[in-house]
Each structure stands twice: as C-alpha cells, then as structure tokens.
Kinemage of the C-alpha trace (Angstrom):
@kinemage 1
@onewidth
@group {chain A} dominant
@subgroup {mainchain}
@vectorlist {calphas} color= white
{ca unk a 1} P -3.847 -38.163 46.602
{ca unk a 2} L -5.254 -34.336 47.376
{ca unk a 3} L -3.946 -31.893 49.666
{ca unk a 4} L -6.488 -32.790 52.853
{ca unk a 5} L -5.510 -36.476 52.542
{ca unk a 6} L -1.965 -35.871 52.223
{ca unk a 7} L -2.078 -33.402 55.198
{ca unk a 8} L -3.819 -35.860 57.738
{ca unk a 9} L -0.811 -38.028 56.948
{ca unk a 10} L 1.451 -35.746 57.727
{ca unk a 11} L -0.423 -35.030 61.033
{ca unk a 12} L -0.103 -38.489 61.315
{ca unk a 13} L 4.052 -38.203 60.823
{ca unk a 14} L 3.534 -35.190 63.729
{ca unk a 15} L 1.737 -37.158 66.184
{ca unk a 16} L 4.111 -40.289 66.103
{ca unk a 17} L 7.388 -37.996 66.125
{ca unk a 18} L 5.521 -36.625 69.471
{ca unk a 19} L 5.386 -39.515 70.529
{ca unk a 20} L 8.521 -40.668 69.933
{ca unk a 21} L 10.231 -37.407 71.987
{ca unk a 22} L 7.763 -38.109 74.607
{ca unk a 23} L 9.063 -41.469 75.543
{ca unk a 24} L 12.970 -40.339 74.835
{ca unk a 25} L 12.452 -37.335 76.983
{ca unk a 26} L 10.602 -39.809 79.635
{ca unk a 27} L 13.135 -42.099 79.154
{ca unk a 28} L 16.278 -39.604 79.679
{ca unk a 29} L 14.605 -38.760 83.365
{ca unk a 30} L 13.639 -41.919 84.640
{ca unk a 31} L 15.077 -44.721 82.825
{ca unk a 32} L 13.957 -47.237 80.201
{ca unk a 33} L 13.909 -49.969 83.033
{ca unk a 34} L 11.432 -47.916 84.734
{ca unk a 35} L 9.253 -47.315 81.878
{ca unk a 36} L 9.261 -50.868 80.753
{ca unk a 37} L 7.510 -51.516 83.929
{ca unk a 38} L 4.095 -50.792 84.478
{ca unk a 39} L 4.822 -47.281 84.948
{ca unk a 40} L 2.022 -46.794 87.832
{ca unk a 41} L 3.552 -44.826 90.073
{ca unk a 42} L 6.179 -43.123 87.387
{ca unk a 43} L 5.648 -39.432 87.273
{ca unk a 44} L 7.792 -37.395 84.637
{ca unk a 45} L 8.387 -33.238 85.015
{ca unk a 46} L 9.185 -30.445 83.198
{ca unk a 47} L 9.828 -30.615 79.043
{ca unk a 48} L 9.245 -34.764 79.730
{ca unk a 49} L 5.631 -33.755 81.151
{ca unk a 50} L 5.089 -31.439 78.458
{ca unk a 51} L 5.680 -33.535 75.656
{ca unk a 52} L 3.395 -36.211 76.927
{ca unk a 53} L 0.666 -33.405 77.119
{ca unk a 54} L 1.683 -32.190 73.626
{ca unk a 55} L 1.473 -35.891 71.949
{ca unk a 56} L -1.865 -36.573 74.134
{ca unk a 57} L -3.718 -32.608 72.897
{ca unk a 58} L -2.345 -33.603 69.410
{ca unk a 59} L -4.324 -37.472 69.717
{ca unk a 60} L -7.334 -35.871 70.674
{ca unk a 61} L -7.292 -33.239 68.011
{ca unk a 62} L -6.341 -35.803 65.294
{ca unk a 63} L -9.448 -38.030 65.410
{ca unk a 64} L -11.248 -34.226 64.961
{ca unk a 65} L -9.064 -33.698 61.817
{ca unk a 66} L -8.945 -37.225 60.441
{ca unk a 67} L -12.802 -36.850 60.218
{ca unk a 68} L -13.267 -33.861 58.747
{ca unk a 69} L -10.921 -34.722 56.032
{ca unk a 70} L -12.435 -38.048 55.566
{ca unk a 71} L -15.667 -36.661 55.459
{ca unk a 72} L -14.840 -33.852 52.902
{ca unk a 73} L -13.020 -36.299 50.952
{ca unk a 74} L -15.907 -39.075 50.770
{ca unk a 75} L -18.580 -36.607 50.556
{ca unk a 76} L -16.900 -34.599 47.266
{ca unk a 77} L -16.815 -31.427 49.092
{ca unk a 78} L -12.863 -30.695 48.860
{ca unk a 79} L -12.203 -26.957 47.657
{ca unk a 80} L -9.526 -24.053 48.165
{ca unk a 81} L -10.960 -23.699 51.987
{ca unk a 82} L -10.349 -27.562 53.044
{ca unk a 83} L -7.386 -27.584 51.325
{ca unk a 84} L -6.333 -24.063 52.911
{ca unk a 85} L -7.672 -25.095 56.699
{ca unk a 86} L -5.801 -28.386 56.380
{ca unk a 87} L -2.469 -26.755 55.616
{ca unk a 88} L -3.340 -24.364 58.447
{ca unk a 89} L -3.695 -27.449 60.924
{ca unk a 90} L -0.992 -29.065 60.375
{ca unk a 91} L 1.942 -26.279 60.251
{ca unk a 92} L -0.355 -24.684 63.342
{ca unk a 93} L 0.602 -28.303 65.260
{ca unk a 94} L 3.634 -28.756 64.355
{ca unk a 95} L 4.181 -24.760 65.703
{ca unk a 96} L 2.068 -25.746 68.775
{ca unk a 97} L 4.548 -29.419 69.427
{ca unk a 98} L 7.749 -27.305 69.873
{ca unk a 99} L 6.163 -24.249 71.172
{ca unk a 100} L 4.949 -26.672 73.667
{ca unk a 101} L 7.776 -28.456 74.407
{ca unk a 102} L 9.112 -25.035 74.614
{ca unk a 103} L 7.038 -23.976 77.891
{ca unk a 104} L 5.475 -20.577 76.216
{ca unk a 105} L 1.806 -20.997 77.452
{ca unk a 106} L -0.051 -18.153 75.526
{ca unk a 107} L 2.099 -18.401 72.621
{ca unk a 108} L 0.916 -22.055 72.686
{ca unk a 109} L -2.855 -21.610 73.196
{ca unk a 110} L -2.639 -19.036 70.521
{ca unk a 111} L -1.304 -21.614 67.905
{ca unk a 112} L -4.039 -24.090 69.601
{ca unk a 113} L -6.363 -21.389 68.513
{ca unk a 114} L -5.258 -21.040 64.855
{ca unk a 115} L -4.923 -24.911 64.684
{ca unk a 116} L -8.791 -24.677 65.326
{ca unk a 117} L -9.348 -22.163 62.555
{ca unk a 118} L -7.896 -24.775 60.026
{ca unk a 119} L -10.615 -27.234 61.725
{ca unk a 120} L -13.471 -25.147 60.924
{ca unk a 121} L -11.859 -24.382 57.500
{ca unk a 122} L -12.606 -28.131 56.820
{ca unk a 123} L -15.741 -27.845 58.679
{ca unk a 124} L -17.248 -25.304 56.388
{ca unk a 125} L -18.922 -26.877 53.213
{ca unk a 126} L -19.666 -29.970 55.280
{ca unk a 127} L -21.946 -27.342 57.923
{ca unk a 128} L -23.185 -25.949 54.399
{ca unk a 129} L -24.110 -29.188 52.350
C-alpha cells in the first residue's frame, strides 16, 4: 500500500474517532435517551458543539482528500510531494480535531490553513499532467 493510500485511511481512523467524541461529548450533556430520539429540537454547547463542527469540517474535507489521493494513485502520479502533502493533511487534522475541541480559534484556522497546503501538495502533478 503507498504512503497517500495509507494516509487517507488514517484520515479515515481521524474522522470516525471525531465522531465517536462527538456523540460521547453530546451524550455526557444531554443524555443518550435524548439522542436516541429524533434529536430535532436537541441543541448541544460548548466542547459538545465543537466537536460536532470538528467531525462535520473534517467530512467535508475528507471527500477533498480521498480524491486527490485516489486520483494520484489511479492516474500514476504519486511522488515525494503527494506523499509529503498527505502526511501534512493528516497530522495538520488531527492538530486541527483537538485544537478544536480545544476552543483556540486562530490557532485552529491556522492548522485549517496548513491542512490545505497538504491538499494542494496532492493537487500538484494532477494540475500539471
């Protein structure tokens, strides 16, 4: 398996841990009776809220990263920059998750910001092909 591929599923292992301390967090303030209802009018706050955000910003940047590495794997274009930009995503998500989770905004739009980097990393030979 190369680097890229074994990166994406580690961001994989990320977004599902997320996940997972989104609903325990959720589930310390309100209950698991309450979210095994329809959870229509359930509203969570503070480190709850922000892990929810966290897990959701990490699914959206996923499918970004999940294609790129498919593509670069599929299209033979995997060198020392995919590899490198990969690496960057994931470590830069898994810094952005707790920083998050945390409640430091700017430290966690700069890790946003250097998780992005790794995506154009990926991006590079594909935009050059």
């Amino acid at each position: 398996m190369t680097v890229e591929l074994s990166m994406l599923f580690w961001a994989v292992v990320l977004t599902f841990g997320q996940v997972l301390v989104a609903v325990l967090l959720a589930m310390m303030q309100v209950g698991l009776p309450t979210l095994a209802g329809n959870r229509e009018d359930v509203v969570v706050t503070g480190m709850a809220a922000r892990a929810k955000r966290a897990h959701l910003n990490m699914l959206e940047s996923l499918v970004l990263f999940a294609a790129l590495v498919l593509i670069v794997q599929v299209a033979g274009l995997s060198n020392a920059t995919t590899v490198l930009g990969a690496q960057i995503f994931v470590i830069a998500r898994l810094a952005h998750a707790v920083i998050y989770l945390a409640g430091v905004p700017w430290l966690r739009t700069a890790a946003w910001g250097v998780s992005v980097v790794g995506l154009i990393m990926i991006a590079l030979p594909i935009i050059s092909a």
